[in-house]
C-alpha positions as CSV (number, residue, x, y, z in Angstrom):
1,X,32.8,50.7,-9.1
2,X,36.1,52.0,-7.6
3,X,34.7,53.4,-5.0
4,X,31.8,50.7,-4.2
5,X,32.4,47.7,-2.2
6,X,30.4,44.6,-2.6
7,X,28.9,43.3,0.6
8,X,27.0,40.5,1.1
9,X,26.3,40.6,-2.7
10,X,25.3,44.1,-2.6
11,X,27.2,47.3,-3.2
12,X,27.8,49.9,-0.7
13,X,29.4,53.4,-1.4
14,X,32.6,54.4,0.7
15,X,30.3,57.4,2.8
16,X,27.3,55.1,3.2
17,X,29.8,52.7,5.0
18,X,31.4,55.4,6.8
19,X,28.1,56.6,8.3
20,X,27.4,53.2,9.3
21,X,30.8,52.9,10.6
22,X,30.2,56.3,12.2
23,X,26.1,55.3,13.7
24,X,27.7,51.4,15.2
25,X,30.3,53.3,16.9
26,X,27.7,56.1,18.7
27,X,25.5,53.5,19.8
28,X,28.2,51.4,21.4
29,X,30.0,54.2,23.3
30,X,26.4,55.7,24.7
31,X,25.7,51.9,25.5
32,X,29.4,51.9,27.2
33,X,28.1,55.5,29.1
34,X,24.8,54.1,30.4
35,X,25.9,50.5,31.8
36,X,29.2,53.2,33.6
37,X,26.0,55.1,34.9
38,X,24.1,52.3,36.3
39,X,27.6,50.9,37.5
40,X,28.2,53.8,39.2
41,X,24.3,54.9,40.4
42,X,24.2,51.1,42.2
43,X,25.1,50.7,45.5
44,X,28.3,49.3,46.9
45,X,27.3,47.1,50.1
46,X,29.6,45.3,50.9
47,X,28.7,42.1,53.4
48,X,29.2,43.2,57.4
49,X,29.5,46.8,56.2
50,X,27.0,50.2,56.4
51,X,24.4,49.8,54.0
52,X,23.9,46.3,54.9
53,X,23.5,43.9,57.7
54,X,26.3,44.1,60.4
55,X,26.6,41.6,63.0
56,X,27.0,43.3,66.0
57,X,28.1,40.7,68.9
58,X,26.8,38.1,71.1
59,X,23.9,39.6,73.6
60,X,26.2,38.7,76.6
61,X,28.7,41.4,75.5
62,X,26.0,44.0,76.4
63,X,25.6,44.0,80.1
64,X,21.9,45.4,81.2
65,X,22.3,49.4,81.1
66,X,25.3,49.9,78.3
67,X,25.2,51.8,75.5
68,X,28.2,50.3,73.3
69,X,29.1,51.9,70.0
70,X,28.8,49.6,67.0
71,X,31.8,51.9,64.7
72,X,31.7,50.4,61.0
73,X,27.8,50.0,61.4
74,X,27.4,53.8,62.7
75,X,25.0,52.6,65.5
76,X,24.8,52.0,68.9
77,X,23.1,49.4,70.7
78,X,21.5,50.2,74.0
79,X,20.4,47.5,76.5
80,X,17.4,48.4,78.1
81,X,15.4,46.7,81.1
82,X,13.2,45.3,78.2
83,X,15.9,44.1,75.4
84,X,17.8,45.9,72.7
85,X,17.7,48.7,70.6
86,X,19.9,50.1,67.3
87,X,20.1,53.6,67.5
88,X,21.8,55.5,64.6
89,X,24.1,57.4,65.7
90,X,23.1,60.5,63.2
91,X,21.2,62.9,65.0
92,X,17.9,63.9,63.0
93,X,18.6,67.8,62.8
94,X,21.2,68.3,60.3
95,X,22.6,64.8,60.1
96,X,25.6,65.1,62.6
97,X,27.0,62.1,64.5
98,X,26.2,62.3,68.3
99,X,28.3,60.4,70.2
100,X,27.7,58.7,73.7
101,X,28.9,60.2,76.6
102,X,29.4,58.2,79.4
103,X,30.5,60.4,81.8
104,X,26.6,62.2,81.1
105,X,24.7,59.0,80.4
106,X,23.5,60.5,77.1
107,X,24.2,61.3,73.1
108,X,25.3,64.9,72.9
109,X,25.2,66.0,69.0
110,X,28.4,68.5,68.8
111,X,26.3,70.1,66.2
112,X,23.4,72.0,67.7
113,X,24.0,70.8,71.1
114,X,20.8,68.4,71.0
115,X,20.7,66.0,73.8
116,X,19.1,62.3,74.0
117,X,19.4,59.5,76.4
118,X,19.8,56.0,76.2
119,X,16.5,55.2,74.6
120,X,17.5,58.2,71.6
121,X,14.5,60.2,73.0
122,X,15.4,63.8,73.0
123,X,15.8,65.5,76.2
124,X,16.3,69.0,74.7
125,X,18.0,70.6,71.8
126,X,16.5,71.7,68.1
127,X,16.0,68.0,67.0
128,X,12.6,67.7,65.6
129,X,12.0,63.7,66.3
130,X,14.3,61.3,68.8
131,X,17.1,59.1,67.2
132,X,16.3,56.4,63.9
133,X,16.3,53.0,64.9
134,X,17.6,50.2,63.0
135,X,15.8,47.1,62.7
136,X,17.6,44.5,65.2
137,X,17.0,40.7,65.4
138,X,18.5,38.3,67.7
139,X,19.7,35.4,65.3
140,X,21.3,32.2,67.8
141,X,22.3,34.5,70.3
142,X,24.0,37.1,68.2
143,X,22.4,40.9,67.7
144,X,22.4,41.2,63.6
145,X,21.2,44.8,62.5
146,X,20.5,45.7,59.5
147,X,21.5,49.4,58.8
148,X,19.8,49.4,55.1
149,X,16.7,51.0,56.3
150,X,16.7,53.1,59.5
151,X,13.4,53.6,61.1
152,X,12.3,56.9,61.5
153,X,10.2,57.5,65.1
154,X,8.1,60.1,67.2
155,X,8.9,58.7,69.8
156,X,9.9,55.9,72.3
157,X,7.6,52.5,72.7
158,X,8.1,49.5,74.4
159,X,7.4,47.5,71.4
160,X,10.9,48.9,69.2
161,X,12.8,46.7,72.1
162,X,14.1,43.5,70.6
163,X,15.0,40.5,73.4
């Protein structure tokens, strides 16, 4: 009975506790592992941030015709005749960032060389579709986009406008 050790009334062996020792310990550091996995898997959005929704200004600080570029959301807003629109600034072919040049009056992806204008519809270039759009509401006179989901297009409609 040396080697025995009485447990809750019973009587264990040394290597039977071991092994249980042994089993507790795998299943706590593979339960450790997964939540680390999920932890890591999960994404970090962080509130007025990419990923998220970013509030992008009051509608007054986008006079009728500018395209102004929106830097932590990775979007521009355009303001058309007929409202808004979020354009994300990656272009579609192979995931470059086209910047606005204002000199031009259009995105120029420094890529590929695949050329859009205001509205993101390409004017020529490999591009296979015009720019994503971001859904854009208007929320007490501020433009609030939400840069979670981009919208992929065919092309340009009056209706993607937001006023």
């Amino acid at each position: 009975m040396s080697e025995d050790r009485l447990i809750e009334g019973k009587t264990i062996s040394r290597r039977r506790f071991f092994l249980y020792a042994w089993a507790v310990s795998v299943v706590a550091v593979m339960g450790e592992a997964v939540g680390m996995l999920f932890k890591f898997i999960q994404p970090r959005v962080q509130e007025g941030a990419f990923g998220g929704k970013i509030t992008a200004g009051k509608m007054e600080e986008f006079p009728l015709g500018s395209v102004t570029s929106i830097k932590e959301g990775r979007f521009f807003i355009s303001h058309l005749e007929g409202g808004f629109l979020a354009l994300y600034s990656k272009c579609p072919h192979l995931g470059c960032l086209a910047p606005w040049i204002e000199g031009e009056g259009q995105f120029n992806c420094p890529c590929h060389g695949a050329l859009f204008n205001e509205k993101g519809e390409l004017l020529s270039g490999p591009s296979p579709r015009p720019l994503d759009l971001f859904p854009l509401e208007i929320v007490e006179g501020e433009i609030v986009v939400d840069t979670s989901t981009p919208i992929l297009r065919k092309q340009f409609e009056e209706s993607q406008l937001v006023s």
